[in-house]
N, C-alpha and C positions, 0 to 999 in steps of 0.2 A: 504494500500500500504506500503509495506517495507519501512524504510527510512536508511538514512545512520548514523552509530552510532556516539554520541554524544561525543567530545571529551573529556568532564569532564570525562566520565563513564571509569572505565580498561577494557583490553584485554578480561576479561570472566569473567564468578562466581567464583575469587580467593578464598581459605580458608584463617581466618587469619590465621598466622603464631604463633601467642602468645598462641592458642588455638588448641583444639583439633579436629580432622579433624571430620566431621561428615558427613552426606549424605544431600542431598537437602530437596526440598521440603517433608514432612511427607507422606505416604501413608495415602488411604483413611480410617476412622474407621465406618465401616456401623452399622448403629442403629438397636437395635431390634425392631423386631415386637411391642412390646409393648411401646416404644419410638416412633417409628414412627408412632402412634396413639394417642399419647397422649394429652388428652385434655386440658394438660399444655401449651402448645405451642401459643407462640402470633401467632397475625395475619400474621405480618411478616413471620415467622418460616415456617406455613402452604402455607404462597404463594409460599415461595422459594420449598417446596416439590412440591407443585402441577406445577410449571413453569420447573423442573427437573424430572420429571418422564418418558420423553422420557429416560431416563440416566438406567433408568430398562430394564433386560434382560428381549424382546419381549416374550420369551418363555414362564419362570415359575413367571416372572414380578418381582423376588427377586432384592438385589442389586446385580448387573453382576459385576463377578470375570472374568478378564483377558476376558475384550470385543471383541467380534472378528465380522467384518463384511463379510458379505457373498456377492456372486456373487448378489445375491435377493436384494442386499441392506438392510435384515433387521439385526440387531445386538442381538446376542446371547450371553449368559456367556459361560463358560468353560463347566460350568457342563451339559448344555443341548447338549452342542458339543461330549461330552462325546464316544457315542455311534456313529460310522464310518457311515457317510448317504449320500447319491450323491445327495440327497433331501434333502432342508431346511424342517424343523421338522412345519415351519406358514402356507407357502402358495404353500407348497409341489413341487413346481417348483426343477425341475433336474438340475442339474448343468452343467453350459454350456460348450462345447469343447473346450478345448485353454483358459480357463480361468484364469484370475492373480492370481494364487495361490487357494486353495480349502475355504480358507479364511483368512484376512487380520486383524492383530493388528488393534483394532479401536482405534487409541494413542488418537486421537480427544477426545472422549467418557471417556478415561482413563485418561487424562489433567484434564479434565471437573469436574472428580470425585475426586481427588485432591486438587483441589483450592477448591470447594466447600466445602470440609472436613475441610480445611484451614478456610473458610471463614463463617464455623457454629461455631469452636473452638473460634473466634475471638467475633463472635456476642454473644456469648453465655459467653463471659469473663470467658473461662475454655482454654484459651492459655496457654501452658506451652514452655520455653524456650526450642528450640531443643538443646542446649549445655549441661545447667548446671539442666533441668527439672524445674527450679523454674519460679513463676507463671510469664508470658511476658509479656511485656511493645511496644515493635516493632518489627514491619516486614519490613525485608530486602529484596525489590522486586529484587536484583540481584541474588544473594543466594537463594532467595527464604527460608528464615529461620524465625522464631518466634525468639525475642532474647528478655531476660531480661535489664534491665539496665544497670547492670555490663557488660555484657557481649558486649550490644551494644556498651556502651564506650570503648572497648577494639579492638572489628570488627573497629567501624570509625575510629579509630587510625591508622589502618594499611590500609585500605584498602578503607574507603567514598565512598562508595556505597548508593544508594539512598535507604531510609527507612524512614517511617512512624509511629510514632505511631497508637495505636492500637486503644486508643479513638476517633481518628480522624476518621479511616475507620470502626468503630462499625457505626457510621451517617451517611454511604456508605451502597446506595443498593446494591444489591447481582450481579446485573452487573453491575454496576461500580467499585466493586471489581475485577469481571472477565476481565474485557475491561483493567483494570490498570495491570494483570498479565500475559497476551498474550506473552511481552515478543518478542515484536516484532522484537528488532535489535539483540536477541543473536541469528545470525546462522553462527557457524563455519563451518571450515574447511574441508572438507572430507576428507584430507589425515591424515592418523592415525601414522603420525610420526613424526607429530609435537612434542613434549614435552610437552608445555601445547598450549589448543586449541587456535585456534585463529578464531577472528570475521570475517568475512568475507563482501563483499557487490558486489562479482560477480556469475556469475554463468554460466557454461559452458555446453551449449546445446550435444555439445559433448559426454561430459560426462556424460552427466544427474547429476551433481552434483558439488555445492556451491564452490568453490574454494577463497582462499585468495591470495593477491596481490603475494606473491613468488610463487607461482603454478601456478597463471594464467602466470606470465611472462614466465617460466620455460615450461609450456606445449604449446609451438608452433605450433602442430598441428592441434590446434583449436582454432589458435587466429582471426579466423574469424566468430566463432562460439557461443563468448562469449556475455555477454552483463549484465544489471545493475539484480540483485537478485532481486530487486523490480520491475522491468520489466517483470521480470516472473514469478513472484506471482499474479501481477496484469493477464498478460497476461491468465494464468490456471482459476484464480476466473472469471476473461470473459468467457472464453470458459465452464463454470461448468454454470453461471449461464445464457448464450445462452442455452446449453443443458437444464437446468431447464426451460427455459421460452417455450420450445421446448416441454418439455411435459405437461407443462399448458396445450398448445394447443389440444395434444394428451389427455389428462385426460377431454378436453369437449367433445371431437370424442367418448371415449370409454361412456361416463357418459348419452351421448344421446341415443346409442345405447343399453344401459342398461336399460332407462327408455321407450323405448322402448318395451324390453323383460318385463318388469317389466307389462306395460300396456299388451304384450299380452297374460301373463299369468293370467293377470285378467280375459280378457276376456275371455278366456279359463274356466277360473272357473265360469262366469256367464252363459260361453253356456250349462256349464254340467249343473246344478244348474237348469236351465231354460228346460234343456232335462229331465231332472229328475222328474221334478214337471209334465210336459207334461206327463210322461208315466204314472206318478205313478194316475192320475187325470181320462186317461183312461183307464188304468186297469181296474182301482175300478170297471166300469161296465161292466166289461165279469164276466162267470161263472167262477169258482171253481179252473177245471183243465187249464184256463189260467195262473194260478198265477206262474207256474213255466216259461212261456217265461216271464212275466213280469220281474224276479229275471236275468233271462240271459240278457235283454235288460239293465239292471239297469250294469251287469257285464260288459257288454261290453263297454258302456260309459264311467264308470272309465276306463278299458281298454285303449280305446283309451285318453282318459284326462293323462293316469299314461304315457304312449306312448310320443303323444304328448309333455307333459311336461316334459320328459326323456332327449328329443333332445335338448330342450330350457336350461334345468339346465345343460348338460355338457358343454356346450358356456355361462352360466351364471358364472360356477365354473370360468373358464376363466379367462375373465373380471374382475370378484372381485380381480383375485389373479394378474392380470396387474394391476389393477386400484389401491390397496394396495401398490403395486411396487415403482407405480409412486408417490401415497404420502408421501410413506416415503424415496424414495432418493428426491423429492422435499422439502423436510423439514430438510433432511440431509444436502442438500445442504444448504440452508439458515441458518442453524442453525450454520455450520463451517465457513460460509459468519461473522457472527454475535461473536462467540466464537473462533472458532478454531485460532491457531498461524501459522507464516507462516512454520514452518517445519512440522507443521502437514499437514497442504495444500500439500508442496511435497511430503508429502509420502503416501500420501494417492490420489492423485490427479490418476494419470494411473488407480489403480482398479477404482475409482468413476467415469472418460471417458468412460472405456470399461464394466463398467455394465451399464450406461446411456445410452450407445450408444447401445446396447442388447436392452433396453427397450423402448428406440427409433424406433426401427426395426418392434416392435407388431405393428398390424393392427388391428383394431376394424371389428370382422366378422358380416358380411351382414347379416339381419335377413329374408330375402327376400327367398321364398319355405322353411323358416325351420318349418312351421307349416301351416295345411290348415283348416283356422278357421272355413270354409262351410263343411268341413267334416261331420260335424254333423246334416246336413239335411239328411244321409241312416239314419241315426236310425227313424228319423221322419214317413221315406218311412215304414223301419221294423216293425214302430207302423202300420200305415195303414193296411199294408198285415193282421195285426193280427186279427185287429177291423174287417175288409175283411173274415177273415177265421171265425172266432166267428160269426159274424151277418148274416153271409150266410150258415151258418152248414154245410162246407162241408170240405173236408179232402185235396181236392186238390191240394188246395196251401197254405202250408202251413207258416206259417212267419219264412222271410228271419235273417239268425242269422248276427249278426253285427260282421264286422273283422277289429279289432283297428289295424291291419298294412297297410291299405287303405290310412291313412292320408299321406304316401309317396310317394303314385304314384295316375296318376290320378283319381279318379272315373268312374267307369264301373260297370252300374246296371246288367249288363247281367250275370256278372261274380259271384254277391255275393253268395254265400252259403244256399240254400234254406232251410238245414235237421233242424228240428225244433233242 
């Protein structure tokens, strides 16, 4: 929950004045291949890779450059976006009508990727001060800056910002790091004319955006519209994580109905299996020129099994590509519950409603007439006629050929296809 900023703390991340101006937080430096394998790595090291690997673009699984999350909810780099698709390139799902944008900054993902660059540099005592380059001593959590000694004596001078030594947070795990640089009370101002920004602690429903106390008083027209910044942080992380609890529910509906398909393409595979061994057992005892209906009865049963199982796997594609859906914005969700800050929550909150509420919408389809597992008593019938036409030598009647599109409508012996 947002709280209200602390009066020790100033207005925003000032620069000092003594010094020269520089940029924030570092970008992230992704490791090679051959570093990120490397059997040098403590225990530590490796757990912090393995607990951040959702942070890899789903695509080509590299480190994601300029994350962008999609309608799908799953998060791509640049480069796999590269090529214009109305399809995500995982779970082929089309991109829906009316959608918030074709995809969205995943700042959450890009945050994430940053401290944690911050926060290998620091473990790994190869901090360099963002000023003067020389080797760092502290982190300034306002500025968000690596500072050497010199330099930090000169930043508190002007400016007593809260910072930590670096020995201190090296005995800091990897989220207690992250929990300490959320960064919870800096949200200014929306209006862009301030001069320098200012913290805020309201937020106008109106606007859809953070206002500080001269603007809330100043815009009137929705002075009944306003209300606490942490009220509506709280209020979005409710409402994301009802939607999340909402597809728990829906991820047993679809996950039954999978195991389901799952048992009746078993079955499917033990009836062919079981037909199979039937024919091939009596075959063996006719003559000669039987062996070519034996090979069509054999054809037609896969036939119908490839058939059959055609209907089951397009509603199976389905489901995995919901079911995927749902684990990974339920995990999105919790994982921004856990890491994200609150500006990342609003900006990112409207696309993550209106694709939860898309995936919300799926219905787990009924497995009920998509396969008729007695189907495969004709063929039994088409062995008989045969064993019938062999045993009695006669030309008559010859055995009935099997037609694997029978398993969609009902069974009607009258109608099968006699011509051998």
């Amino acid at each position: 929950m947002q709280q209200e900023p602390a009066p020790s703390r100033s207005s925003g991340p000032q620069q000092d004045p003594a010094l020269p101006h520089t940029s924030t937080m570092p970008p992230p430096e992704p490791l090679s291949a051959g570093q990120q394998r490397s059997s040098g790595h403590s225990p530590t090291e490796q757990a912090t890779e393995e607990d951040f690997q959702f942070l890899r673009c789903q695509g080509c699984r590299a480190e994601a450059k300029c994350p962008k999350l999609l309608p799908c909810l799953h998060t791509l780099c640049s480069g796999c976006l590269e090529v214009p698709s109305m399809r995500c390139p995982i779970c082929k799902v089309p991109q829906p009508a009316g959608a918030h944008g074709p995809a969205l900054d995943n700042v959450f993902f890009e945050s994430l990727q940053r401290r944690l660059s911050v926060y290998r540099q620091i473990a790994t005592a190869q901090a360099a001060c963002t000023r003067c380059r020389e080797s760092a001593d502290f982190w300034c959590f306002e500025c968000e800056q690596l500072l050497c000694a010199k330099c930090f004596e000169a930043h508190q001078w002007f400016l007593k910002h809260e910072a930590r030594p670096l020995a201190e947070l090296r005995s800091q795990s990897v989220c207690d790091f992250l929990d300490s640089t959320r960064k919870s009370n800096n949200i200014f101002c929306s209006n862009s004319t301030h001069r320098t920004p200012e913290l805020t602690s309201i937020y106008c429903r109106g606007c859809s955006k953070p206002l500080c106390c001269t603007c809330a008083l100043l815009d009137s027209g929705h002075s009944d519209l306003k209300c606490g910044i942490g009220v509506e942080i709280q209020q979005r992380q409710e409402e994301l994580d009802s939607m999340t609890h909402a597809l728990q529910e829906q991820d047993q509906a679809f996950g039954a109905v999978q195991e389901q398909m799952n048992s009746t393409i078993g079955r499917l595979a033990r009836m062919r299996t079981d037909t199979e061994e039937l024919i091939r057992a009596r075959v063996r005892q006719i003559v000669e020129h039987a062996r070519a209906q034996e090979s069509l009865l054999l054809e037609a049963v896969n036939e119908r099994y490839q058939h059959d199982y055609g209907e089951i796997a397009g509603q199976m594609g389905h489901m995995e590509a919901v079911l995927q859906r749902i684990h990974t914005g339920i995990a999105l969700v919790q994982r921004m519950k856990r890491y994200a800050s609150d500006q990342e929550v609003l900006e990112m909150h409207t696309f993550l409603r209106e694709a939860l509420s898309r995936l919300q919408q799926e219905k787990p389809q009924d497995l009920q007439a998509a396969v008729r597992t007695d189907s495969f008593d004709e063929f039994r019938g088409c062995l008989q006629d045969l064993i019938s036409c062999i045993t009695q030598r006669t030309d008559a009647a010859p055995p009935r050929r099997a037609n694997p599109e029978v398993a969609s409508s009902p069974r009607d012996t009258s109608a099968v296809d006699l011509c051998p």
